[in-house]
Backbone as JSON Lines, residues from 0, in Angstrom:
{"i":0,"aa":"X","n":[-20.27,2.66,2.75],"ca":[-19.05,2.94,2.02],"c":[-18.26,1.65,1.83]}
{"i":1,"aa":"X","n":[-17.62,1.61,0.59],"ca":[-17.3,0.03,0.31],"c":[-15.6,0.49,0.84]}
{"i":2,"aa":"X","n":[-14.88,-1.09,1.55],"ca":[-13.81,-0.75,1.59],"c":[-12.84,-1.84,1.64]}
{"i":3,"aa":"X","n":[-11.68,-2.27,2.07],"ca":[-11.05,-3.29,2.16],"c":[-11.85,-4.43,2.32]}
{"i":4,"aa":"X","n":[-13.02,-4.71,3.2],"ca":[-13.69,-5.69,3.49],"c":[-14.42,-6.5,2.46]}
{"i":5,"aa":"X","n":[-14.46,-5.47,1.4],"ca":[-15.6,-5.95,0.73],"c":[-14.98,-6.97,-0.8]}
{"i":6,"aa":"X","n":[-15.4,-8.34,-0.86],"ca":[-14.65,-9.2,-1.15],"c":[-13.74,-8.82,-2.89]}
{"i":7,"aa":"X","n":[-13.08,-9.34,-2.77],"ca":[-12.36,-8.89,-4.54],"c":[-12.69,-7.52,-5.41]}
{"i":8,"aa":"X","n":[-11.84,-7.52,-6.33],"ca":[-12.02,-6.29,-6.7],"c":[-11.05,-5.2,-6.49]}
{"i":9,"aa":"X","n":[-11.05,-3.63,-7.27],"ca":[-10.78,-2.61,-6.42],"c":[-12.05,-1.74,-6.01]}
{"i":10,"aa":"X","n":[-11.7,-1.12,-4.75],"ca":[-12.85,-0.84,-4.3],"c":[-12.98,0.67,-4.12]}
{"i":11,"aa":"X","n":[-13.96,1.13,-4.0],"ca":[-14.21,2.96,-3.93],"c":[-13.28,3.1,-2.76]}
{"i":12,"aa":"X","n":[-12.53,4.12,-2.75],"ca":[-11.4,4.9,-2.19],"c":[-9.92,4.14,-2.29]}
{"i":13,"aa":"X","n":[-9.97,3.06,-2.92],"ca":[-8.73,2.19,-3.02],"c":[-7.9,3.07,-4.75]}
{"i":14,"aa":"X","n":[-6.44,2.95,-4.41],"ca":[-6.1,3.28,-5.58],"c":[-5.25,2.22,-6.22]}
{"i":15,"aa":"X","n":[-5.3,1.89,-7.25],"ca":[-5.18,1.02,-8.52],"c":[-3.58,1.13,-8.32]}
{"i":16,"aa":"X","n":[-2.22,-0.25,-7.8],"ca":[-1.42,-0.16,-7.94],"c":[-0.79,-1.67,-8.53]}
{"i":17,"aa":"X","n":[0.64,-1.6,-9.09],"ca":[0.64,-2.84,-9.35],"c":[2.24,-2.98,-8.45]}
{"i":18,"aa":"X","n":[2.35,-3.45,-7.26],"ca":[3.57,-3.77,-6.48],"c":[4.08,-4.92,-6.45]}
{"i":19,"aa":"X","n":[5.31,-4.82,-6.05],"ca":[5.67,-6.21,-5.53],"c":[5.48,-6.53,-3.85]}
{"i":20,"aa":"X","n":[5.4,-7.76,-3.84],"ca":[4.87,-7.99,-2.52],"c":[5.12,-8.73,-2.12]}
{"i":21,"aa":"X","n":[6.17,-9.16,-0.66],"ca":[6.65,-10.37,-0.05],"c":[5.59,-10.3,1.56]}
{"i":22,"aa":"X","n":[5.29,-11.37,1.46],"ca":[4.36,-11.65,2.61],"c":[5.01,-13.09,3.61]}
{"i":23,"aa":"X","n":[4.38,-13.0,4.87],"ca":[4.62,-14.37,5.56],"c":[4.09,-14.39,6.61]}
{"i":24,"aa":"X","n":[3.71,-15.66,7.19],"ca":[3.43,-15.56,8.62],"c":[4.33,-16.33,9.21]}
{"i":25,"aa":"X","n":[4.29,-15.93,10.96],"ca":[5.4,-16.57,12.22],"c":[4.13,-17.1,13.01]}
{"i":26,"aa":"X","n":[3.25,-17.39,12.62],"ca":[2.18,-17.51,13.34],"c":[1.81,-19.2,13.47]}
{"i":27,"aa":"X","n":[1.02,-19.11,13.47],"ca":[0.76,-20.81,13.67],"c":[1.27,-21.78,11.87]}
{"i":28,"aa":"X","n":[1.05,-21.19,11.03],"ca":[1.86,-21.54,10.03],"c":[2.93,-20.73,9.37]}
{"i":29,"aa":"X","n":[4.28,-21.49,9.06],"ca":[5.27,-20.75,8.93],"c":[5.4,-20.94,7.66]}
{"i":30,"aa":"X","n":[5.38,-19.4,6.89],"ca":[5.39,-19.48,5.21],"c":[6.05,-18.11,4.92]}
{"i":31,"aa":"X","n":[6.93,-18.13,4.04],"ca":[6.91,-16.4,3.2],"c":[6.31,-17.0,1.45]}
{"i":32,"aa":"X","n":[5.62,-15.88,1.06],"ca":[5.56,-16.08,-0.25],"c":[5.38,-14.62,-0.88]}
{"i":33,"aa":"X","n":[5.63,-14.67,-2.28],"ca":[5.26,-13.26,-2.77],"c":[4.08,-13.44,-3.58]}
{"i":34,"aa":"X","n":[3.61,-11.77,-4.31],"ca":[2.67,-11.86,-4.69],"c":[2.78,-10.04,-5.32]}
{"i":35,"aa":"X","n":[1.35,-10.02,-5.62],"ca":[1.31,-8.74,-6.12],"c":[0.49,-7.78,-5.3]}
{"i":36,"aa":"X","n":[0.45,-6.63,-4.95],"ca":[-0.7,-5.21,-4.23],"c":[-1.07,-5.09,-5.59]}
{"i":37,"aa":"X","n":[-2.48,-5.27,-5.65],"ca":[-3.2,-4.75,-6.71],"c":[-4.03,-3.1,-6.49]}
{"i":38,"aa":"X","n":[-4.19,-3.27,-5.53],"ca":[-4.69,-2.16,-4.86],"c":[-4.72,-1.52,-3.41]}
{"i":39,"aa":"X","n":[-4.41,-0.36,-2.83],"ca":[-4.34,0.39,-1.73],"c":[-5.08,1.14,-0.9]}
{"i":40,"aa":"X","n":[-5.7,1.25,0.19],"ca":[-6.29,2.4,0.37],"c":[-5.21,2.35,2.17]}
{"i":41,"aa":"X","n":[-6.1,3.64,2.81],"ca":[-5.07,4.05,3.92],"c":[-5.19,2.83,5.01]}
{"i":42,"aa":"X","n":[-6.6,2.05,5.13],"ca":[-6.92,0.96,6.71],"c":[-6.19,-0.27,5.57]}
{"i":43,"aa":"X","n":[-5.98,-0.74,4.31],"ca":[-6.15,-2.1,3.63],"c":[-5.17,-2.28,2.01]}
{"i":44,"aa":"X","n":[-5.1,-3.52,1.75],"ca":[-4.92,-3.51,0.32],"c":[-5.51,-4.49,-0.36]}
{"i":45,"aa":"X","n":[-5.31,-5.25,-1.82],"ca":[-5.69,-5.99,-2.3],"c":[-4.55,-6.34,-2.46]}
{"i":46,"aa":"X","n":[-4.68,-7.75,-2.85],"ca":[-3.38,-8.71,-3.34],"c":[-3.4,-9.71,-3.9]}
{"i":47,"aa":"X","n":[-2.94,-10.3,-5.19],"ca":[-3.06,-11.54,-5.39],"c":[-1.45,-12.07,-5.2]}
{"i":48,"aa":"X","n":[-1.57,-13.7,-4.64],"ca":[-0.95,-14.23,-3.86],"c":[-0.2,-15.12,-5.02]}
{"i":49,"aa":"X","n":[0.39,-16.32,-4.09],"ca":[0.26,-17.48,-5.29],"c":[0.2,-18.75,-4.75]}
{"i":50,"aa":"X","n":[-0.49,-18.33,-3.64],"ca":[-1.23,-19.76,-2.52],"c":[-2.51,-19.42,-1.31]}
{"i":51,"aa":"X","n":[-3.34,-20.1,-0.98],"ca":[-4.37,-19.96,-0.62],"c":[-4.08,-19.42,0.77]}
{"i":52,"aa":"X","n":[-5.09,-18.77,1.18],"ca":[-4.68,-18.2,2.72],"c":[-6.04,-17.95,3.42]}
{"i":53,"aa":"X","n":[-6.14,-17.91,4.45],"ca":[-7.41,-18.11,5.51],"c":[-7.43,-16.9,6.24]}
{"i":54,"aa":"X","n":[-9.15,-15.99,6.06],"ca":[-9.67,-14.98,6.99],"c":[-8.99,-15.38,8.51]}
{"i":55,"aa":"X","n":[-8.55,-14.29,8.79],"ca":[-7.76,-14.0,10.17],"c":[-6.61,-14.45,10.53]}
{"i":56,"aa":"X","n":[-5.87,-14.99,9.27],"ca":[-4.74,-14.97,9.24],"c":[-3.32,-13.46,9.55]}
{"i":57,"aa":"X","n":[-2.6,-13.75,10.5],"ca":[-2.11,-12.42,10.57],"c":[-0.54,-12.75,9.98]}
{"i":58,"aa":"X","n":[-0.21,-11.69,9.07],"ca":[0.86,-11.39,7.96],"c":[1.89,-10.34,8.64]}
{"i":59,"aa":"X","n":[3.0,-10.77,8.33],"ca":[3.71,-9.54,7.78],"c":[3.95,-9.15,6.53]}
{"i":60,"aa":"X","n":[4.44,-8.34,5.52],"ca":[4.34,-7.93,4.17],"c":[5.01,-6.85,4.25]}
{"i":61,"aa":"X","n":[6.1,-7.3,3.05],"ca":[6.93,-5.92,2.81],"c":[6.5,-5.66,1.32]}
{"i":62,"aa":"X","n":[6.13,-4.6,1.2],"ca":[5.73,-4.14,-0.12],"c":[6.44,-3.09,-0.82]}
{"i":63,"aa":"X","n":[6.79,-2.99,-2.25],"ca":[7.98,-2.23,-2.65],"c":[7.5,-1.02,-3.43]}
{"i":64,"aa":"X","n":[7.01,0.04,-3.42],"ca":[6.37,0.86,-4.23],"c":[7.47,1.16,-5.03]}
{"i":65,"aa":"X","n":[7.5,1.54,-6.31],"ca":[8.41,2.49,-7.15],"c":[8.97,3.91,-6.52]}
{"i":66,"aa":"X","n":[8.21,4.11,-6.27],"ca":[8.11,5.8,-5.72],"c":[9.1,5.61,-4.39]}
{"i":67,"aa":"X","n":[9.52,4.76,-3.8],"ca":[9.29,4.3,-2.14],"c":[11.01,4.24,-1.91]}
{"i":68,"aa":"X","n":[12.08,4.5,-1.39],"ca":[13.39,4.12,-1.24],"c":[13.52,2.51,-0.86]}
{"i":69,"aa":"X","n":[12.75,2.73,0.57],"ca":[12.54,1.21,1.32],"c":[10.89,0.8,1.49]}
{"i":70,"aa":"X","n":[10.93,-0.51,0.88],"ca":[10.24,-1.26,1.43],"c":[8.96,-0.67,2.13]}
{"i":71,"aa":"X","n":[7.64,-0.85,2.2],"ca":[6.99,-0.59,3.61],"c":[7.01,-1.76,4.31]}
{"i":72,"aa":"X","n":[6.81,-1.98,5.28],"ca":[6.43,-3.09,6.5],"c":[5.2,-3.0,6.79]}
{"i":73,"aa":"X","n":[4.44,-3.81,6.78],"ca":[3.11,-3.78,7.39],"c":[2.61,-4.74,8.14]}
{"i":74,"aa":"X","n":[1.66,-4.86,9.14],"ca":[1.7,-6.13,9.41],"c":[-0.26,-6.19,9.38]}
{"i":75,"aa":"X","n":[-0.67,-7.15,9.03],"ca":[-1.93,-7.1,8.51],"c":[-2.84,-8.52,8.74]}
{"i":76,"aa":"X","n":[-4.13,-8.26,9.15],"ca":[-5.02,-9.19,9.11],"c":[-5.73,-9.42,7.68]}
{"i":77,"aa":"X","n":[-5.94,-11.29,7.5],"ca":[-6.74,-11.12,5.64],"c":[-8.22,-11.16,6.66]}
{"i":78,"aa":"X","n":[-8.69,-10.63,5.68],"ca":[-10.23,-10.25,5.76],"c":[-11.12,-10.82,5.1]}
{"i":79,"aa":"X","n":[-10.73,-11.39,3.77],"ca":[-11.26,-11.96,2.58],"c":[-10.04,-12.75,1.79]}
{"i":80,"aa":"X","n":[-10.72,-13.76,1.08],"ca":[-10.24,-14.37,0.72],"c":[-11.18,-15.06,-0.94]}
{"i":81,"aa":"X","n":[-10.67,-14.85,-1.73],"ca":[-11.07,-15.7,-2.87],"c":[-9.76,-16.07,-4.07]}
{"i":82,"aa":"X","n":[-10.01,-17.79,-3.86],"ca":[-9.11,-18.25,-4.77],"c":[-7.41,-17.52,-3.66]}
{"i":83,"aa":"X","n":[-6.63,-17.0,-4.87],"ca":[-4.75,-16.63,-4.32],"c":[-5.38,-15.02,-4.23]}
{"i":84,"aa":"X","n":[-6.45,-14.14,-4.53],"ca":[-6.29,-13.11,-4.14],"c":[-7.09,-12.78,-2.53]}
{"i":85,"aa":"X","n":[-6.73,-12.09,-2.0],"ca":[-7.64,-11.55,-0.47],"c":[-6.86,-10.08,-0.24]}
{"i":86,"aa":"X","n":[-7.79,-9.72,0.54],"ca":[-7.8,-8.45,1.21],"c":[-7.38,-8.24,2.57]}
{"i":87,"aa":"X","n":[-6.24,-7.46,2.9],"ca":[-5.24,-7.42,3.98],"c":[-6.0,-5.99,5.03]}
{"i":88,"aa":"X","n":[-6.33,-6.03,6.05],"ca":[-6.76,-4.65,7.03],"c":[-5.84,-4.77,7.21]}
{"i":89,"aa":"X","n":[-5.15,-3.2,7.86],"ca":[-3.11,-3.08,8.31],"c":[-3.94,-2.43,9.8]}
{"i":90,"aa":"X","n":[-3.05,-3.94,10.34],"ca":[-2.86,-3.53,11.9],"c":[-1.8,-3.16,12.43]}
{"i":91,"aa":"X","n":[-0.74,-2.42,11.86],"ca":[0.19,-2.21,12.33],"c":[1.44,-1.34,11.22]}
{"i":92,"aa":"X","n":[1.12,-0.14,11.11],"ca":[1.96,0.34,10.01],"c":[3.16,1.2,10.58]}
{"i":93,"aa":"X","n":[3.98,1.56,10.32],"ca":[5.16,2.6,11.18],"c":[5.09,4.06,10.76]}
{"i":94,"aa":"X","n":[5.22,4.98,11.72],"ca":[5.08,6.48,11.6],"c":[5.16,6.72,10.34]}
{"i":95,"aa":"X","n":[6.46,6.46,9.87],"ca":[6.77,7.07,8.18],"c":[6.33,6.21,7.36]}
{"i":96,"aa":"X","n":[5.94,5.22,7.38],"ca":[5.29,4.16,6.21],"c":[3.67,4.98,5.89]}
{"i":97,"aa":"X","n":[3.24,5.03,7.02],"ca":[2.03,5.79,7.4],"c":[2.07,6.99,6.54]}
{"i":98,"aa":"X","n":[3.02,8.05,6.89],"ca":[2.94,9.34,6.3],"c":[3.49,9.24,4.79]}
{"i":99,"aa":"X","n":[3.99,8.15,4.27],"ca":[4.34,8.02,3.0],"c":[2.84,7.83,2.34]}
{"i":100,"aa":"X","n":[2.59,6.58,2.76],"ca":[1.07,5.86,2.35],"c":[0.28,7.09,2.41]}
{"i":101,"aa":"X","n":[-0.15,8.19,2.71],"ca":[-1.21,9.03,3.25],"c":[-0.81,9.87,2.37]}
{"i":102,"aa":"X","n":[0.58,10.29,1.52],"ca":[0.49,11.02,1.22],"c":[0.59,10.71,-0.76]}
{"i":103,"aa":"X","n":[0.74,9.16,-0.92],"ca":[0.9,8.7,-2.09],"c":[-0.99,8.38,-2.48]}
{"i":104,"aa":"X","n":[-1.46,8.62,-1.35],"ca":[-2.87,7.98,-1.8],"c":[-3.13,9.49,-2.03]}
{"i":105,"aa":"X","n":[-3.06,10.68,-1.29],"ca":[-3.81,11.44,-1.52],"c":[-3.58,12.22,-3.16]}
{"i":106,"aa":"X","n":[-2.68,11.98,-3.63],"ca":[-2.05,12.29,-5.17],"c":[-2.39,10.73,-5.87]}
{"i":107,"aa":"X","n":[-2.54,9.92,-5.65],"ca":[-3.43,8.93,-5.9],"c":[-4.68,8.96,-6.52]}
{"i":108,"aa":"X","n":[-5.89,9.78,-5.35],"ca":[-7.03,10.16,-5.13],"c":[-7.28,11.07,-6.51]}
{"i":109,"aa":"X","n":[-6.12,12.06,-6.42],"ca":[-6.05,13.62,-7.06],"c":[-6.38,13.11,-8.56]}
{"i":110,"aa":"X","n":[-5.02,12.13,-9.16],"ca":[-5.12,11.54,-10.34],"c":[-6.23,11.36,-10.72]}
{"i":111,"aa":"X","n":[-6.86,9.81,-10.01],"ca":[-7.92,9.41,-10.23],"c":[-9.12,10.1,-10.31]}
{"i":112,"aa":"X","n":[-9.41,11.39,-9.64],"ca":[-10.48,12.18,-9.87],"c":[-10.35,13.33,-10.83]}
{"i":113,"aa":"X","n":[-9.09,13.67,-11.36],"ca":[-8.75,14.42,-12.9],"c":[-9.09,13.47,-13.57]}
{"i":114,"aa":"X","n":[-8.74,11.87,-13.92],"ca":[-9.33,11.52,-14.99],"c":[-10.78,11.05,-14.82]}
{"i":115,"aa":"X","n":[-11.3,11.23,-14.23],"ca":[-12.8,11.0,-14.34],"c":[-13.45,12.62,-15.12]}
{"i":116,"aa":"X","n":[-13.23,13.6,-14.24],"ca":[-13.59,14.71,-14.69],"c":[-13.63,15.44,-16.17]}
């Protein structure tokens, strides 16, 4: 099953979004930058950036859905990397970010499989 890991792209069970996206690390390099969520699923996202970033880098990222009042918080390992876009695994999401996300993908899902049908 293809999923966050699998390099660029959107990927089977990911749903097609276009967000805004502030990212940064406190980690051994200190940066915020923004960027875009190109795509979502419930463990990951896609993102293009607008500076290079390194597998196992760990992020925080506030991402702004339309749909969303506040912000989510996430805090996330990149997994992949090509060129300014890579792929974020979420190690760390909060109760209600969680039950928002779970429930925007699953009407997400719904969409996306009415228009195929």
């Amino acid at each position: 099953m293809e999923n966050v890991h699998d390099e660029g792209g959107i990927t089977k069970g990911m749903v097609p979004v276009s967000w805004p996206v502030t990212f940064g690390s406190l980690y051994s390099q200190h940066f915020v930058s923004r960027g875009m969520i190109l795509g979502v699923m419930a463990s990951g996202c896609h993102i293009a950036g607008t500076m290079p970033l390194e597998v196992g880098m760990r992020l925080h990222m506030w991402g702004c859905p339309p749909a969303k009042p506040a912000p989510l918080s996430i805090r996330a390992i990149v997994v992949w990397v090509r060129g300014h876009e890579f792929g974020l695994d979420f190690h760390s999401l909060g109760a209600e970010d969680q039950q928002w996300l779970t429930e925007f993908l699953a009407e997400g899902q719904s969409q996306l499989l009415s228009q195929v049908a």
